[in-house]
C-alpha positions in Angstrom: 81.8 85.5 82.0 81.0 82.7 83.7 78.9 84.2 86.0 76.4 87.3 85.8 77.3 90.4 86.2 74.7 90.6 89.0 76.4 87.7 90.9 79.6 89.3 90.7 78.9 92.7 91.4 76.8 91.0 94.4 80.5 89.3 95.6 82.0 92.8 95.6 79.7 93.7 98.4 80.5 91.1 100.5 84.0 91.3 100.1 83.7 95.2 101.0 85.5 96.4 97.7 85.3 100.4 97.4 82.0 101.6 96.0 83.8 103.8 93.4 85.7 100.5 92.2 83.0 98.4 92.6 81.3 101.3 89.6 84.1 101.1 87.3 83.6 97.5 87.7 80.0 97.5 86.4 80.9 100.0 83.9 83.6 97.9 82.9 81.0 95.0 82.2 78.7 97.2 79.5 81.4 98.1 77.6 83.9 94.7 77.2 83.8 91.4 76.0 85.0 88.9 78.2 84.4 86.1 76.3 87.6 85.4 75.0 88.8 84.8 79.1 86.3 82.5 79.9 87.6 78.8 78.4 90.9 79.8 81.1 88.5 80.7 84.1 88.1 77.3 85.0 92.0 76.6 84.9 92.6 78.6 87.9 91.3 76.6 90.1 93.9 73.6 89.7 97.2 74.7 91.2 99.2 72.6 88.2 97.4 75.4 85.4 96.7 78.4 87.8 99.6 80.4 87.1 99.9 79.6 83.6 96.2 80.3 82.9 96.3 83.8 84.8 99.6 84.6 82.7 97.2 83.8 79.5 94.3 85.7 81.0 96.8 89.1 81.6 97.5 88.7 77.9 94.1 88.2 76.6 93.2 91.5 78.9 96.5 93.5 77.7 97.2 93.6 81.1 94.3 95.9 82.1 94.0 95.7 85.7 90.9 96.4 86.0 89.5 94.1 83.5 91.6 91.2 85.1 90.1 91.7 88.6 86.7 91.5 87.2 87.8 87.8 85.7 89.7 86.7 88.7 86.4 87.7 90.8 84.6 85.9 88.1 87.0 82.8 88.9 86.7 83.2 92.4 82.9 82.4 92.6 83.8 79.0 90.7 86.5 78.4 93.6 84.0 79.0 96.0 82.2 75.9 94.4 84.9 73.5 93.2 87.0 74.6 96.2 85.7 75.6 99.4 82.5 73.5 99.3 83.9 70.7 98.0 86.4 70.9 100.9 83.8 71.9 103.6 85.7 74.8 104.1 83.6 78.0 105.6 82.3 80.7 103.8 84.3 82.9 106.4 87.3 81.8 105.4 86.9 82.2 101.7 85.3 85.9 102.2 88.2 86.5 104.6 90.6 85.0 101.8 88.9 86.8 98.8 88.9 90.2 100.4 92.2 90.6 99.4 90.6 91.6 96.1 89.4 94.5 98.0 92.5 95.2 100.5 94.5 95.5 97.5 92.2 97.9 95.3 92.3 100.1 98.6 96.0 99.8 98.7 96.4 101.2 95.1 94.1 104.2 95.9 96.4 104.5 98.9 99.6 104.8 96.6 98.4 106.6 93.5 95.4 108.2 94.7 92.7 106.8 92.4 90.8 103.2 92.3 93.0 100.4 90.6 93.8 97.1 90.4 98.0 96.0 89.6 98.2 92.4 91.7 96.7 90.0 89.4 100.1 88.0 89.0 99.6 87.3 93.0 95.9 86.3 93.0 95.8 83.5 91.3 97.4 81.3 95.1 93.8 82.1 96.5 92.0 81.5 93.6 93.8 77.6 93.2 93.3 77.0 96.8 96.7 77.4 97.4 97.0 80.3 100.1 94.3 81.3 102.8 93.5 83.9 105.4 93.2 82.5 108.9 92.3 85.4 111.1 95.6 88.2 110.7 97.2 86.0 108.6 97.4 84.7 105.4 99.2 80.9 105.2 100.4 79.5 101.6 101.4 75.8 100.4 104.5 76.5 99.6 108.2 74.2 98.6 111.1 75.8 99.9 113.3 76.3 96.7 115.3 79.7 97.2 118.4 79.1 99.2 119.5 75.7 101.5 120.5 76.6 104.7 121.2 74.8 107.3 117.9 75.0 109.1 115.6 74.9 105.6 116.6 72.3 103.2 115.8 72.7 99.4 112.4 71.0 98.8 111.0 71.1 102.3 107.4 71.9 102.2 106.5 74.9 104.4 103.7 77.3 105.3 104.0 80.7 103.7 103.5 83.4 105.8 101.9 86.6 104.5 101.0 89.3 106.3 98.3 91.8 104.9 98.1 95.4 104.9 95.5 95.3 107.5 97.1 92.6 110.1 96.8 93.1 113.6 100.1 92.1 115.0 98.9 91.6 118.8 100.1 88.9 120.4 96.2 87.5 121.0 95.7 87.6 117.2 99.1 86.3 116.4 98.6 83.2 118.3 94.8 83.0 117.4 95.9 83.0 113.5 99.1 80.5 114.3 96.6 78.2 115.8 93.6 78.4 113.2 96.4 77.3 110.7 97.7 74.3 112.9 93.9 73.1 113.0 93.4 74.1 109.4 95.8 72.2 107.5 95.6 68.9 110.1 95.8 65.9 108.5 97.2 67.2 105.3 100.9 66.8 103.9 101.3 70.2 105.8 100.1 69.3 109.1 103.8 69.3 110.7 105.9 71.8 108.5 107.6 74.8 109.2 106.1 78.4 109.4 108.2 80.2 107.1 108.4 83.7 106.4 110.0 86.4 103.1 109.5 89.6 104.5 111.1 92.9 105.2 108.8 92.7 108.3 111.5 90.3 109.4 114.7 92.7 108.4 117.2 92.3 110.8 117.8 96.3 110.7 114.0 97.1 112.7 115.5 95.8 116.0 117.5 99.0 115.4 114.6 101.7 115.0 111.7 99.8 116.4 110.9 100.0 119.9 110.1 96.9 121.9 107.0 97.1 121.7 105.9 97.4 118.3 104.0 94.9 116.4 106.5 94.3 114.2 109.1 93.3 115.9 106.6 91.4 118.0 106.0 89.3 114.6 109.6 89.2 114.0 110.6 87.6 117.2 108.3 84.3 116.2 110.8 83.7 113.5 113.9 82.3 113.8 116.0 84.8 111.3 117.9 82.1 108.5 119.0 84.8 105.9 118.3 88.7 104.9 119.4 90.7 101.9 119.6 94.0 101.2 116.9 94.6 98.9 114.5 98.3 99.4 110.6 96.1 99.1 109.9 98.2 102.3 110.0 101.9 101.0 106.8 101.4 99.3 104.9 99.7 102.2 106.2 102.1 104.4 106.0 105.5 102.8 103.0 104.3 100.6 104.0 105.6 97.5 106.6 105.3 94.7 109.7 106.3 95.0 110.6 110.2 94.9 113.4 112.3 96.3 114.4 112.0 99.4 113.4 115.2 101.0 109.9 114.5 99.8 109.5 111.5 101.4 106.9 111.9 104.4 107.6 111.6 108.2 104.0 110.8 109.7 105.2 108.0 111.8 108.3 106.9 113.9 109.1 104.0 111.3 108.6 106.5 108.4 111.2 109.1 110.0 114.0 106.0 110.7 114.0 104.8 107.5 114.1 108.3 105.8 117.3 108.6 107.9 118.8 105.0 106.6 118.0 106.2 103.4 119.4 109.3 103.5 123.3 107.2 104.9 122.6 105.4 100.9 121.4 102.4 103.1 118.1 100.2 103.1 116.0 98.2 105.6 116.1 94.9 103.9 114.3 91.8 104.7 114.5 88.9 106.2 113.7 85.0 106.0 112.8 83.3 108.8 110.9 79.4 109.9 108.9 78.8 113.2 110.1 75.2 113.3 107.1 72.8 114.8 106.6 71.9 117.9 
């Protein structure tokens, strides 16, 4: 790799990543050649090769999650560098970023009950500079090109919103990470565009089985709601695991025992696209 083991294993602690993946991780580096990665490490920096060279990189690994994690932390030390201090941008803001390495191991162990890694394909935004995490929220340079409506045009440059597992969706921390990216991207080509938002957070359906005061919803008012579809992305988020029967499905929270019922009518949440407009 690029870097040594030493330096990597050192950015797994600060980016809080399990202990018991962390150890796979090391064990991971006695026992496999990276070498054949490394020419492509330095490729996922530049947002024109990023998603080409991770696509290469998933390859070259077989698609071994755990042995792409360990590249893409190996890739984002060099983002650090070419990236972040090139930019003058904090070293909070790429730990906050790159802790999604983490977020997302935990998530896995959350779903299939051991330590794994399956999101490689989405990494490689932070890793090109393209997407950051500015307090709750995660913001990504992004071009509108799904569907023109009449209040998104095809080709309008937007900020992508994203919201991680472990968002606080108060209204103090909301604003705060609305703000942070207002300041954050001043004076670039995204200073004045749209928030904009893919989500089944925004699902038209949770105004139905969501009280008032939930987070959610409190998110989903920000948006102006352009289109939704009928597509099931929340099950796993919600019932944080793969698809089973029915019946199985648990009922530990309010949200959980709503959608159990819209499921069991043959129905789904949804989702939702929505724009802040700026102001």
């Amino acid at each position: 790799m690029i870097h040594s083991h030493a330096e990597i294993l050192d950015l797994c602690v600060r980016l809080d990543m399990p202990e018991p993946m962390t150890v796979k991780i090391a064990r991971e580096f006695e026992e496999y050649d990276f070498s054949a990665v490394i020419p492509y490490i330095s490729k996922l920096q530049d947002p024109k090769t990023a998603e080409s060279a991770a696509k290469i990189i998933y390859g070259l690994l077989d698609g071994y999650g755990l042995r792409m994690l360990i590249a893409e932390l190996d890739a984002a030390l060099l983002t650090w560098q070419e990236i972040y201090v090139k930019r003058n941008i904090s070293e909070k803001i790429f730990i906050d970023t790159m802790k999604n390495f983490s977020l997302l191991a935990h998530d896995f162990h959350v779903v299939n009950g051991i330590y794994g890694f399956d999101c490689a394909m989405w990494l490689w935004r932070h890793l090109a500079g393209l997407l950051f995490r500015l307090d709750t929220l995660e913001f990504e340079l992004y071009t509108y090109k799904t569907k023109e409506t009449e209040q998104l045009k095809i080709g309008t440059k937007v900020l992508s919103v994203h919201i991680p597992s472990n968002a606080v969706l108060s209204r103090e921390e909301l604003d705060k990470s609305y703000s942070h990216a207002r300041a954050f991207f001043r004076d670039t080509e995204y200073e004045n565009v749209p928030f904009f938002c893919d989500s089944w957070l925004l699902a038209p359906k949770l105004k139905e089985i969501l009280p008032e005061s939930s987070g959610i919803l409190r998110f989903q008012n920000d948006f102006t709601i352009i289109d939704s579809s009928d597509d099931d992305s929340a099950n796993l988020r919600v019932f944080k695991r793969y698809h089973m029967s029915i019946d199985e499905l648990p009922e530990d929270t309010s949200l959980q025992r709503k959608l159990k019922q819209l499921l069991a009518k043959g129905e789904t949440l949804g989702e939702g696209t929505g724009i802040i407009p700026y102001k």
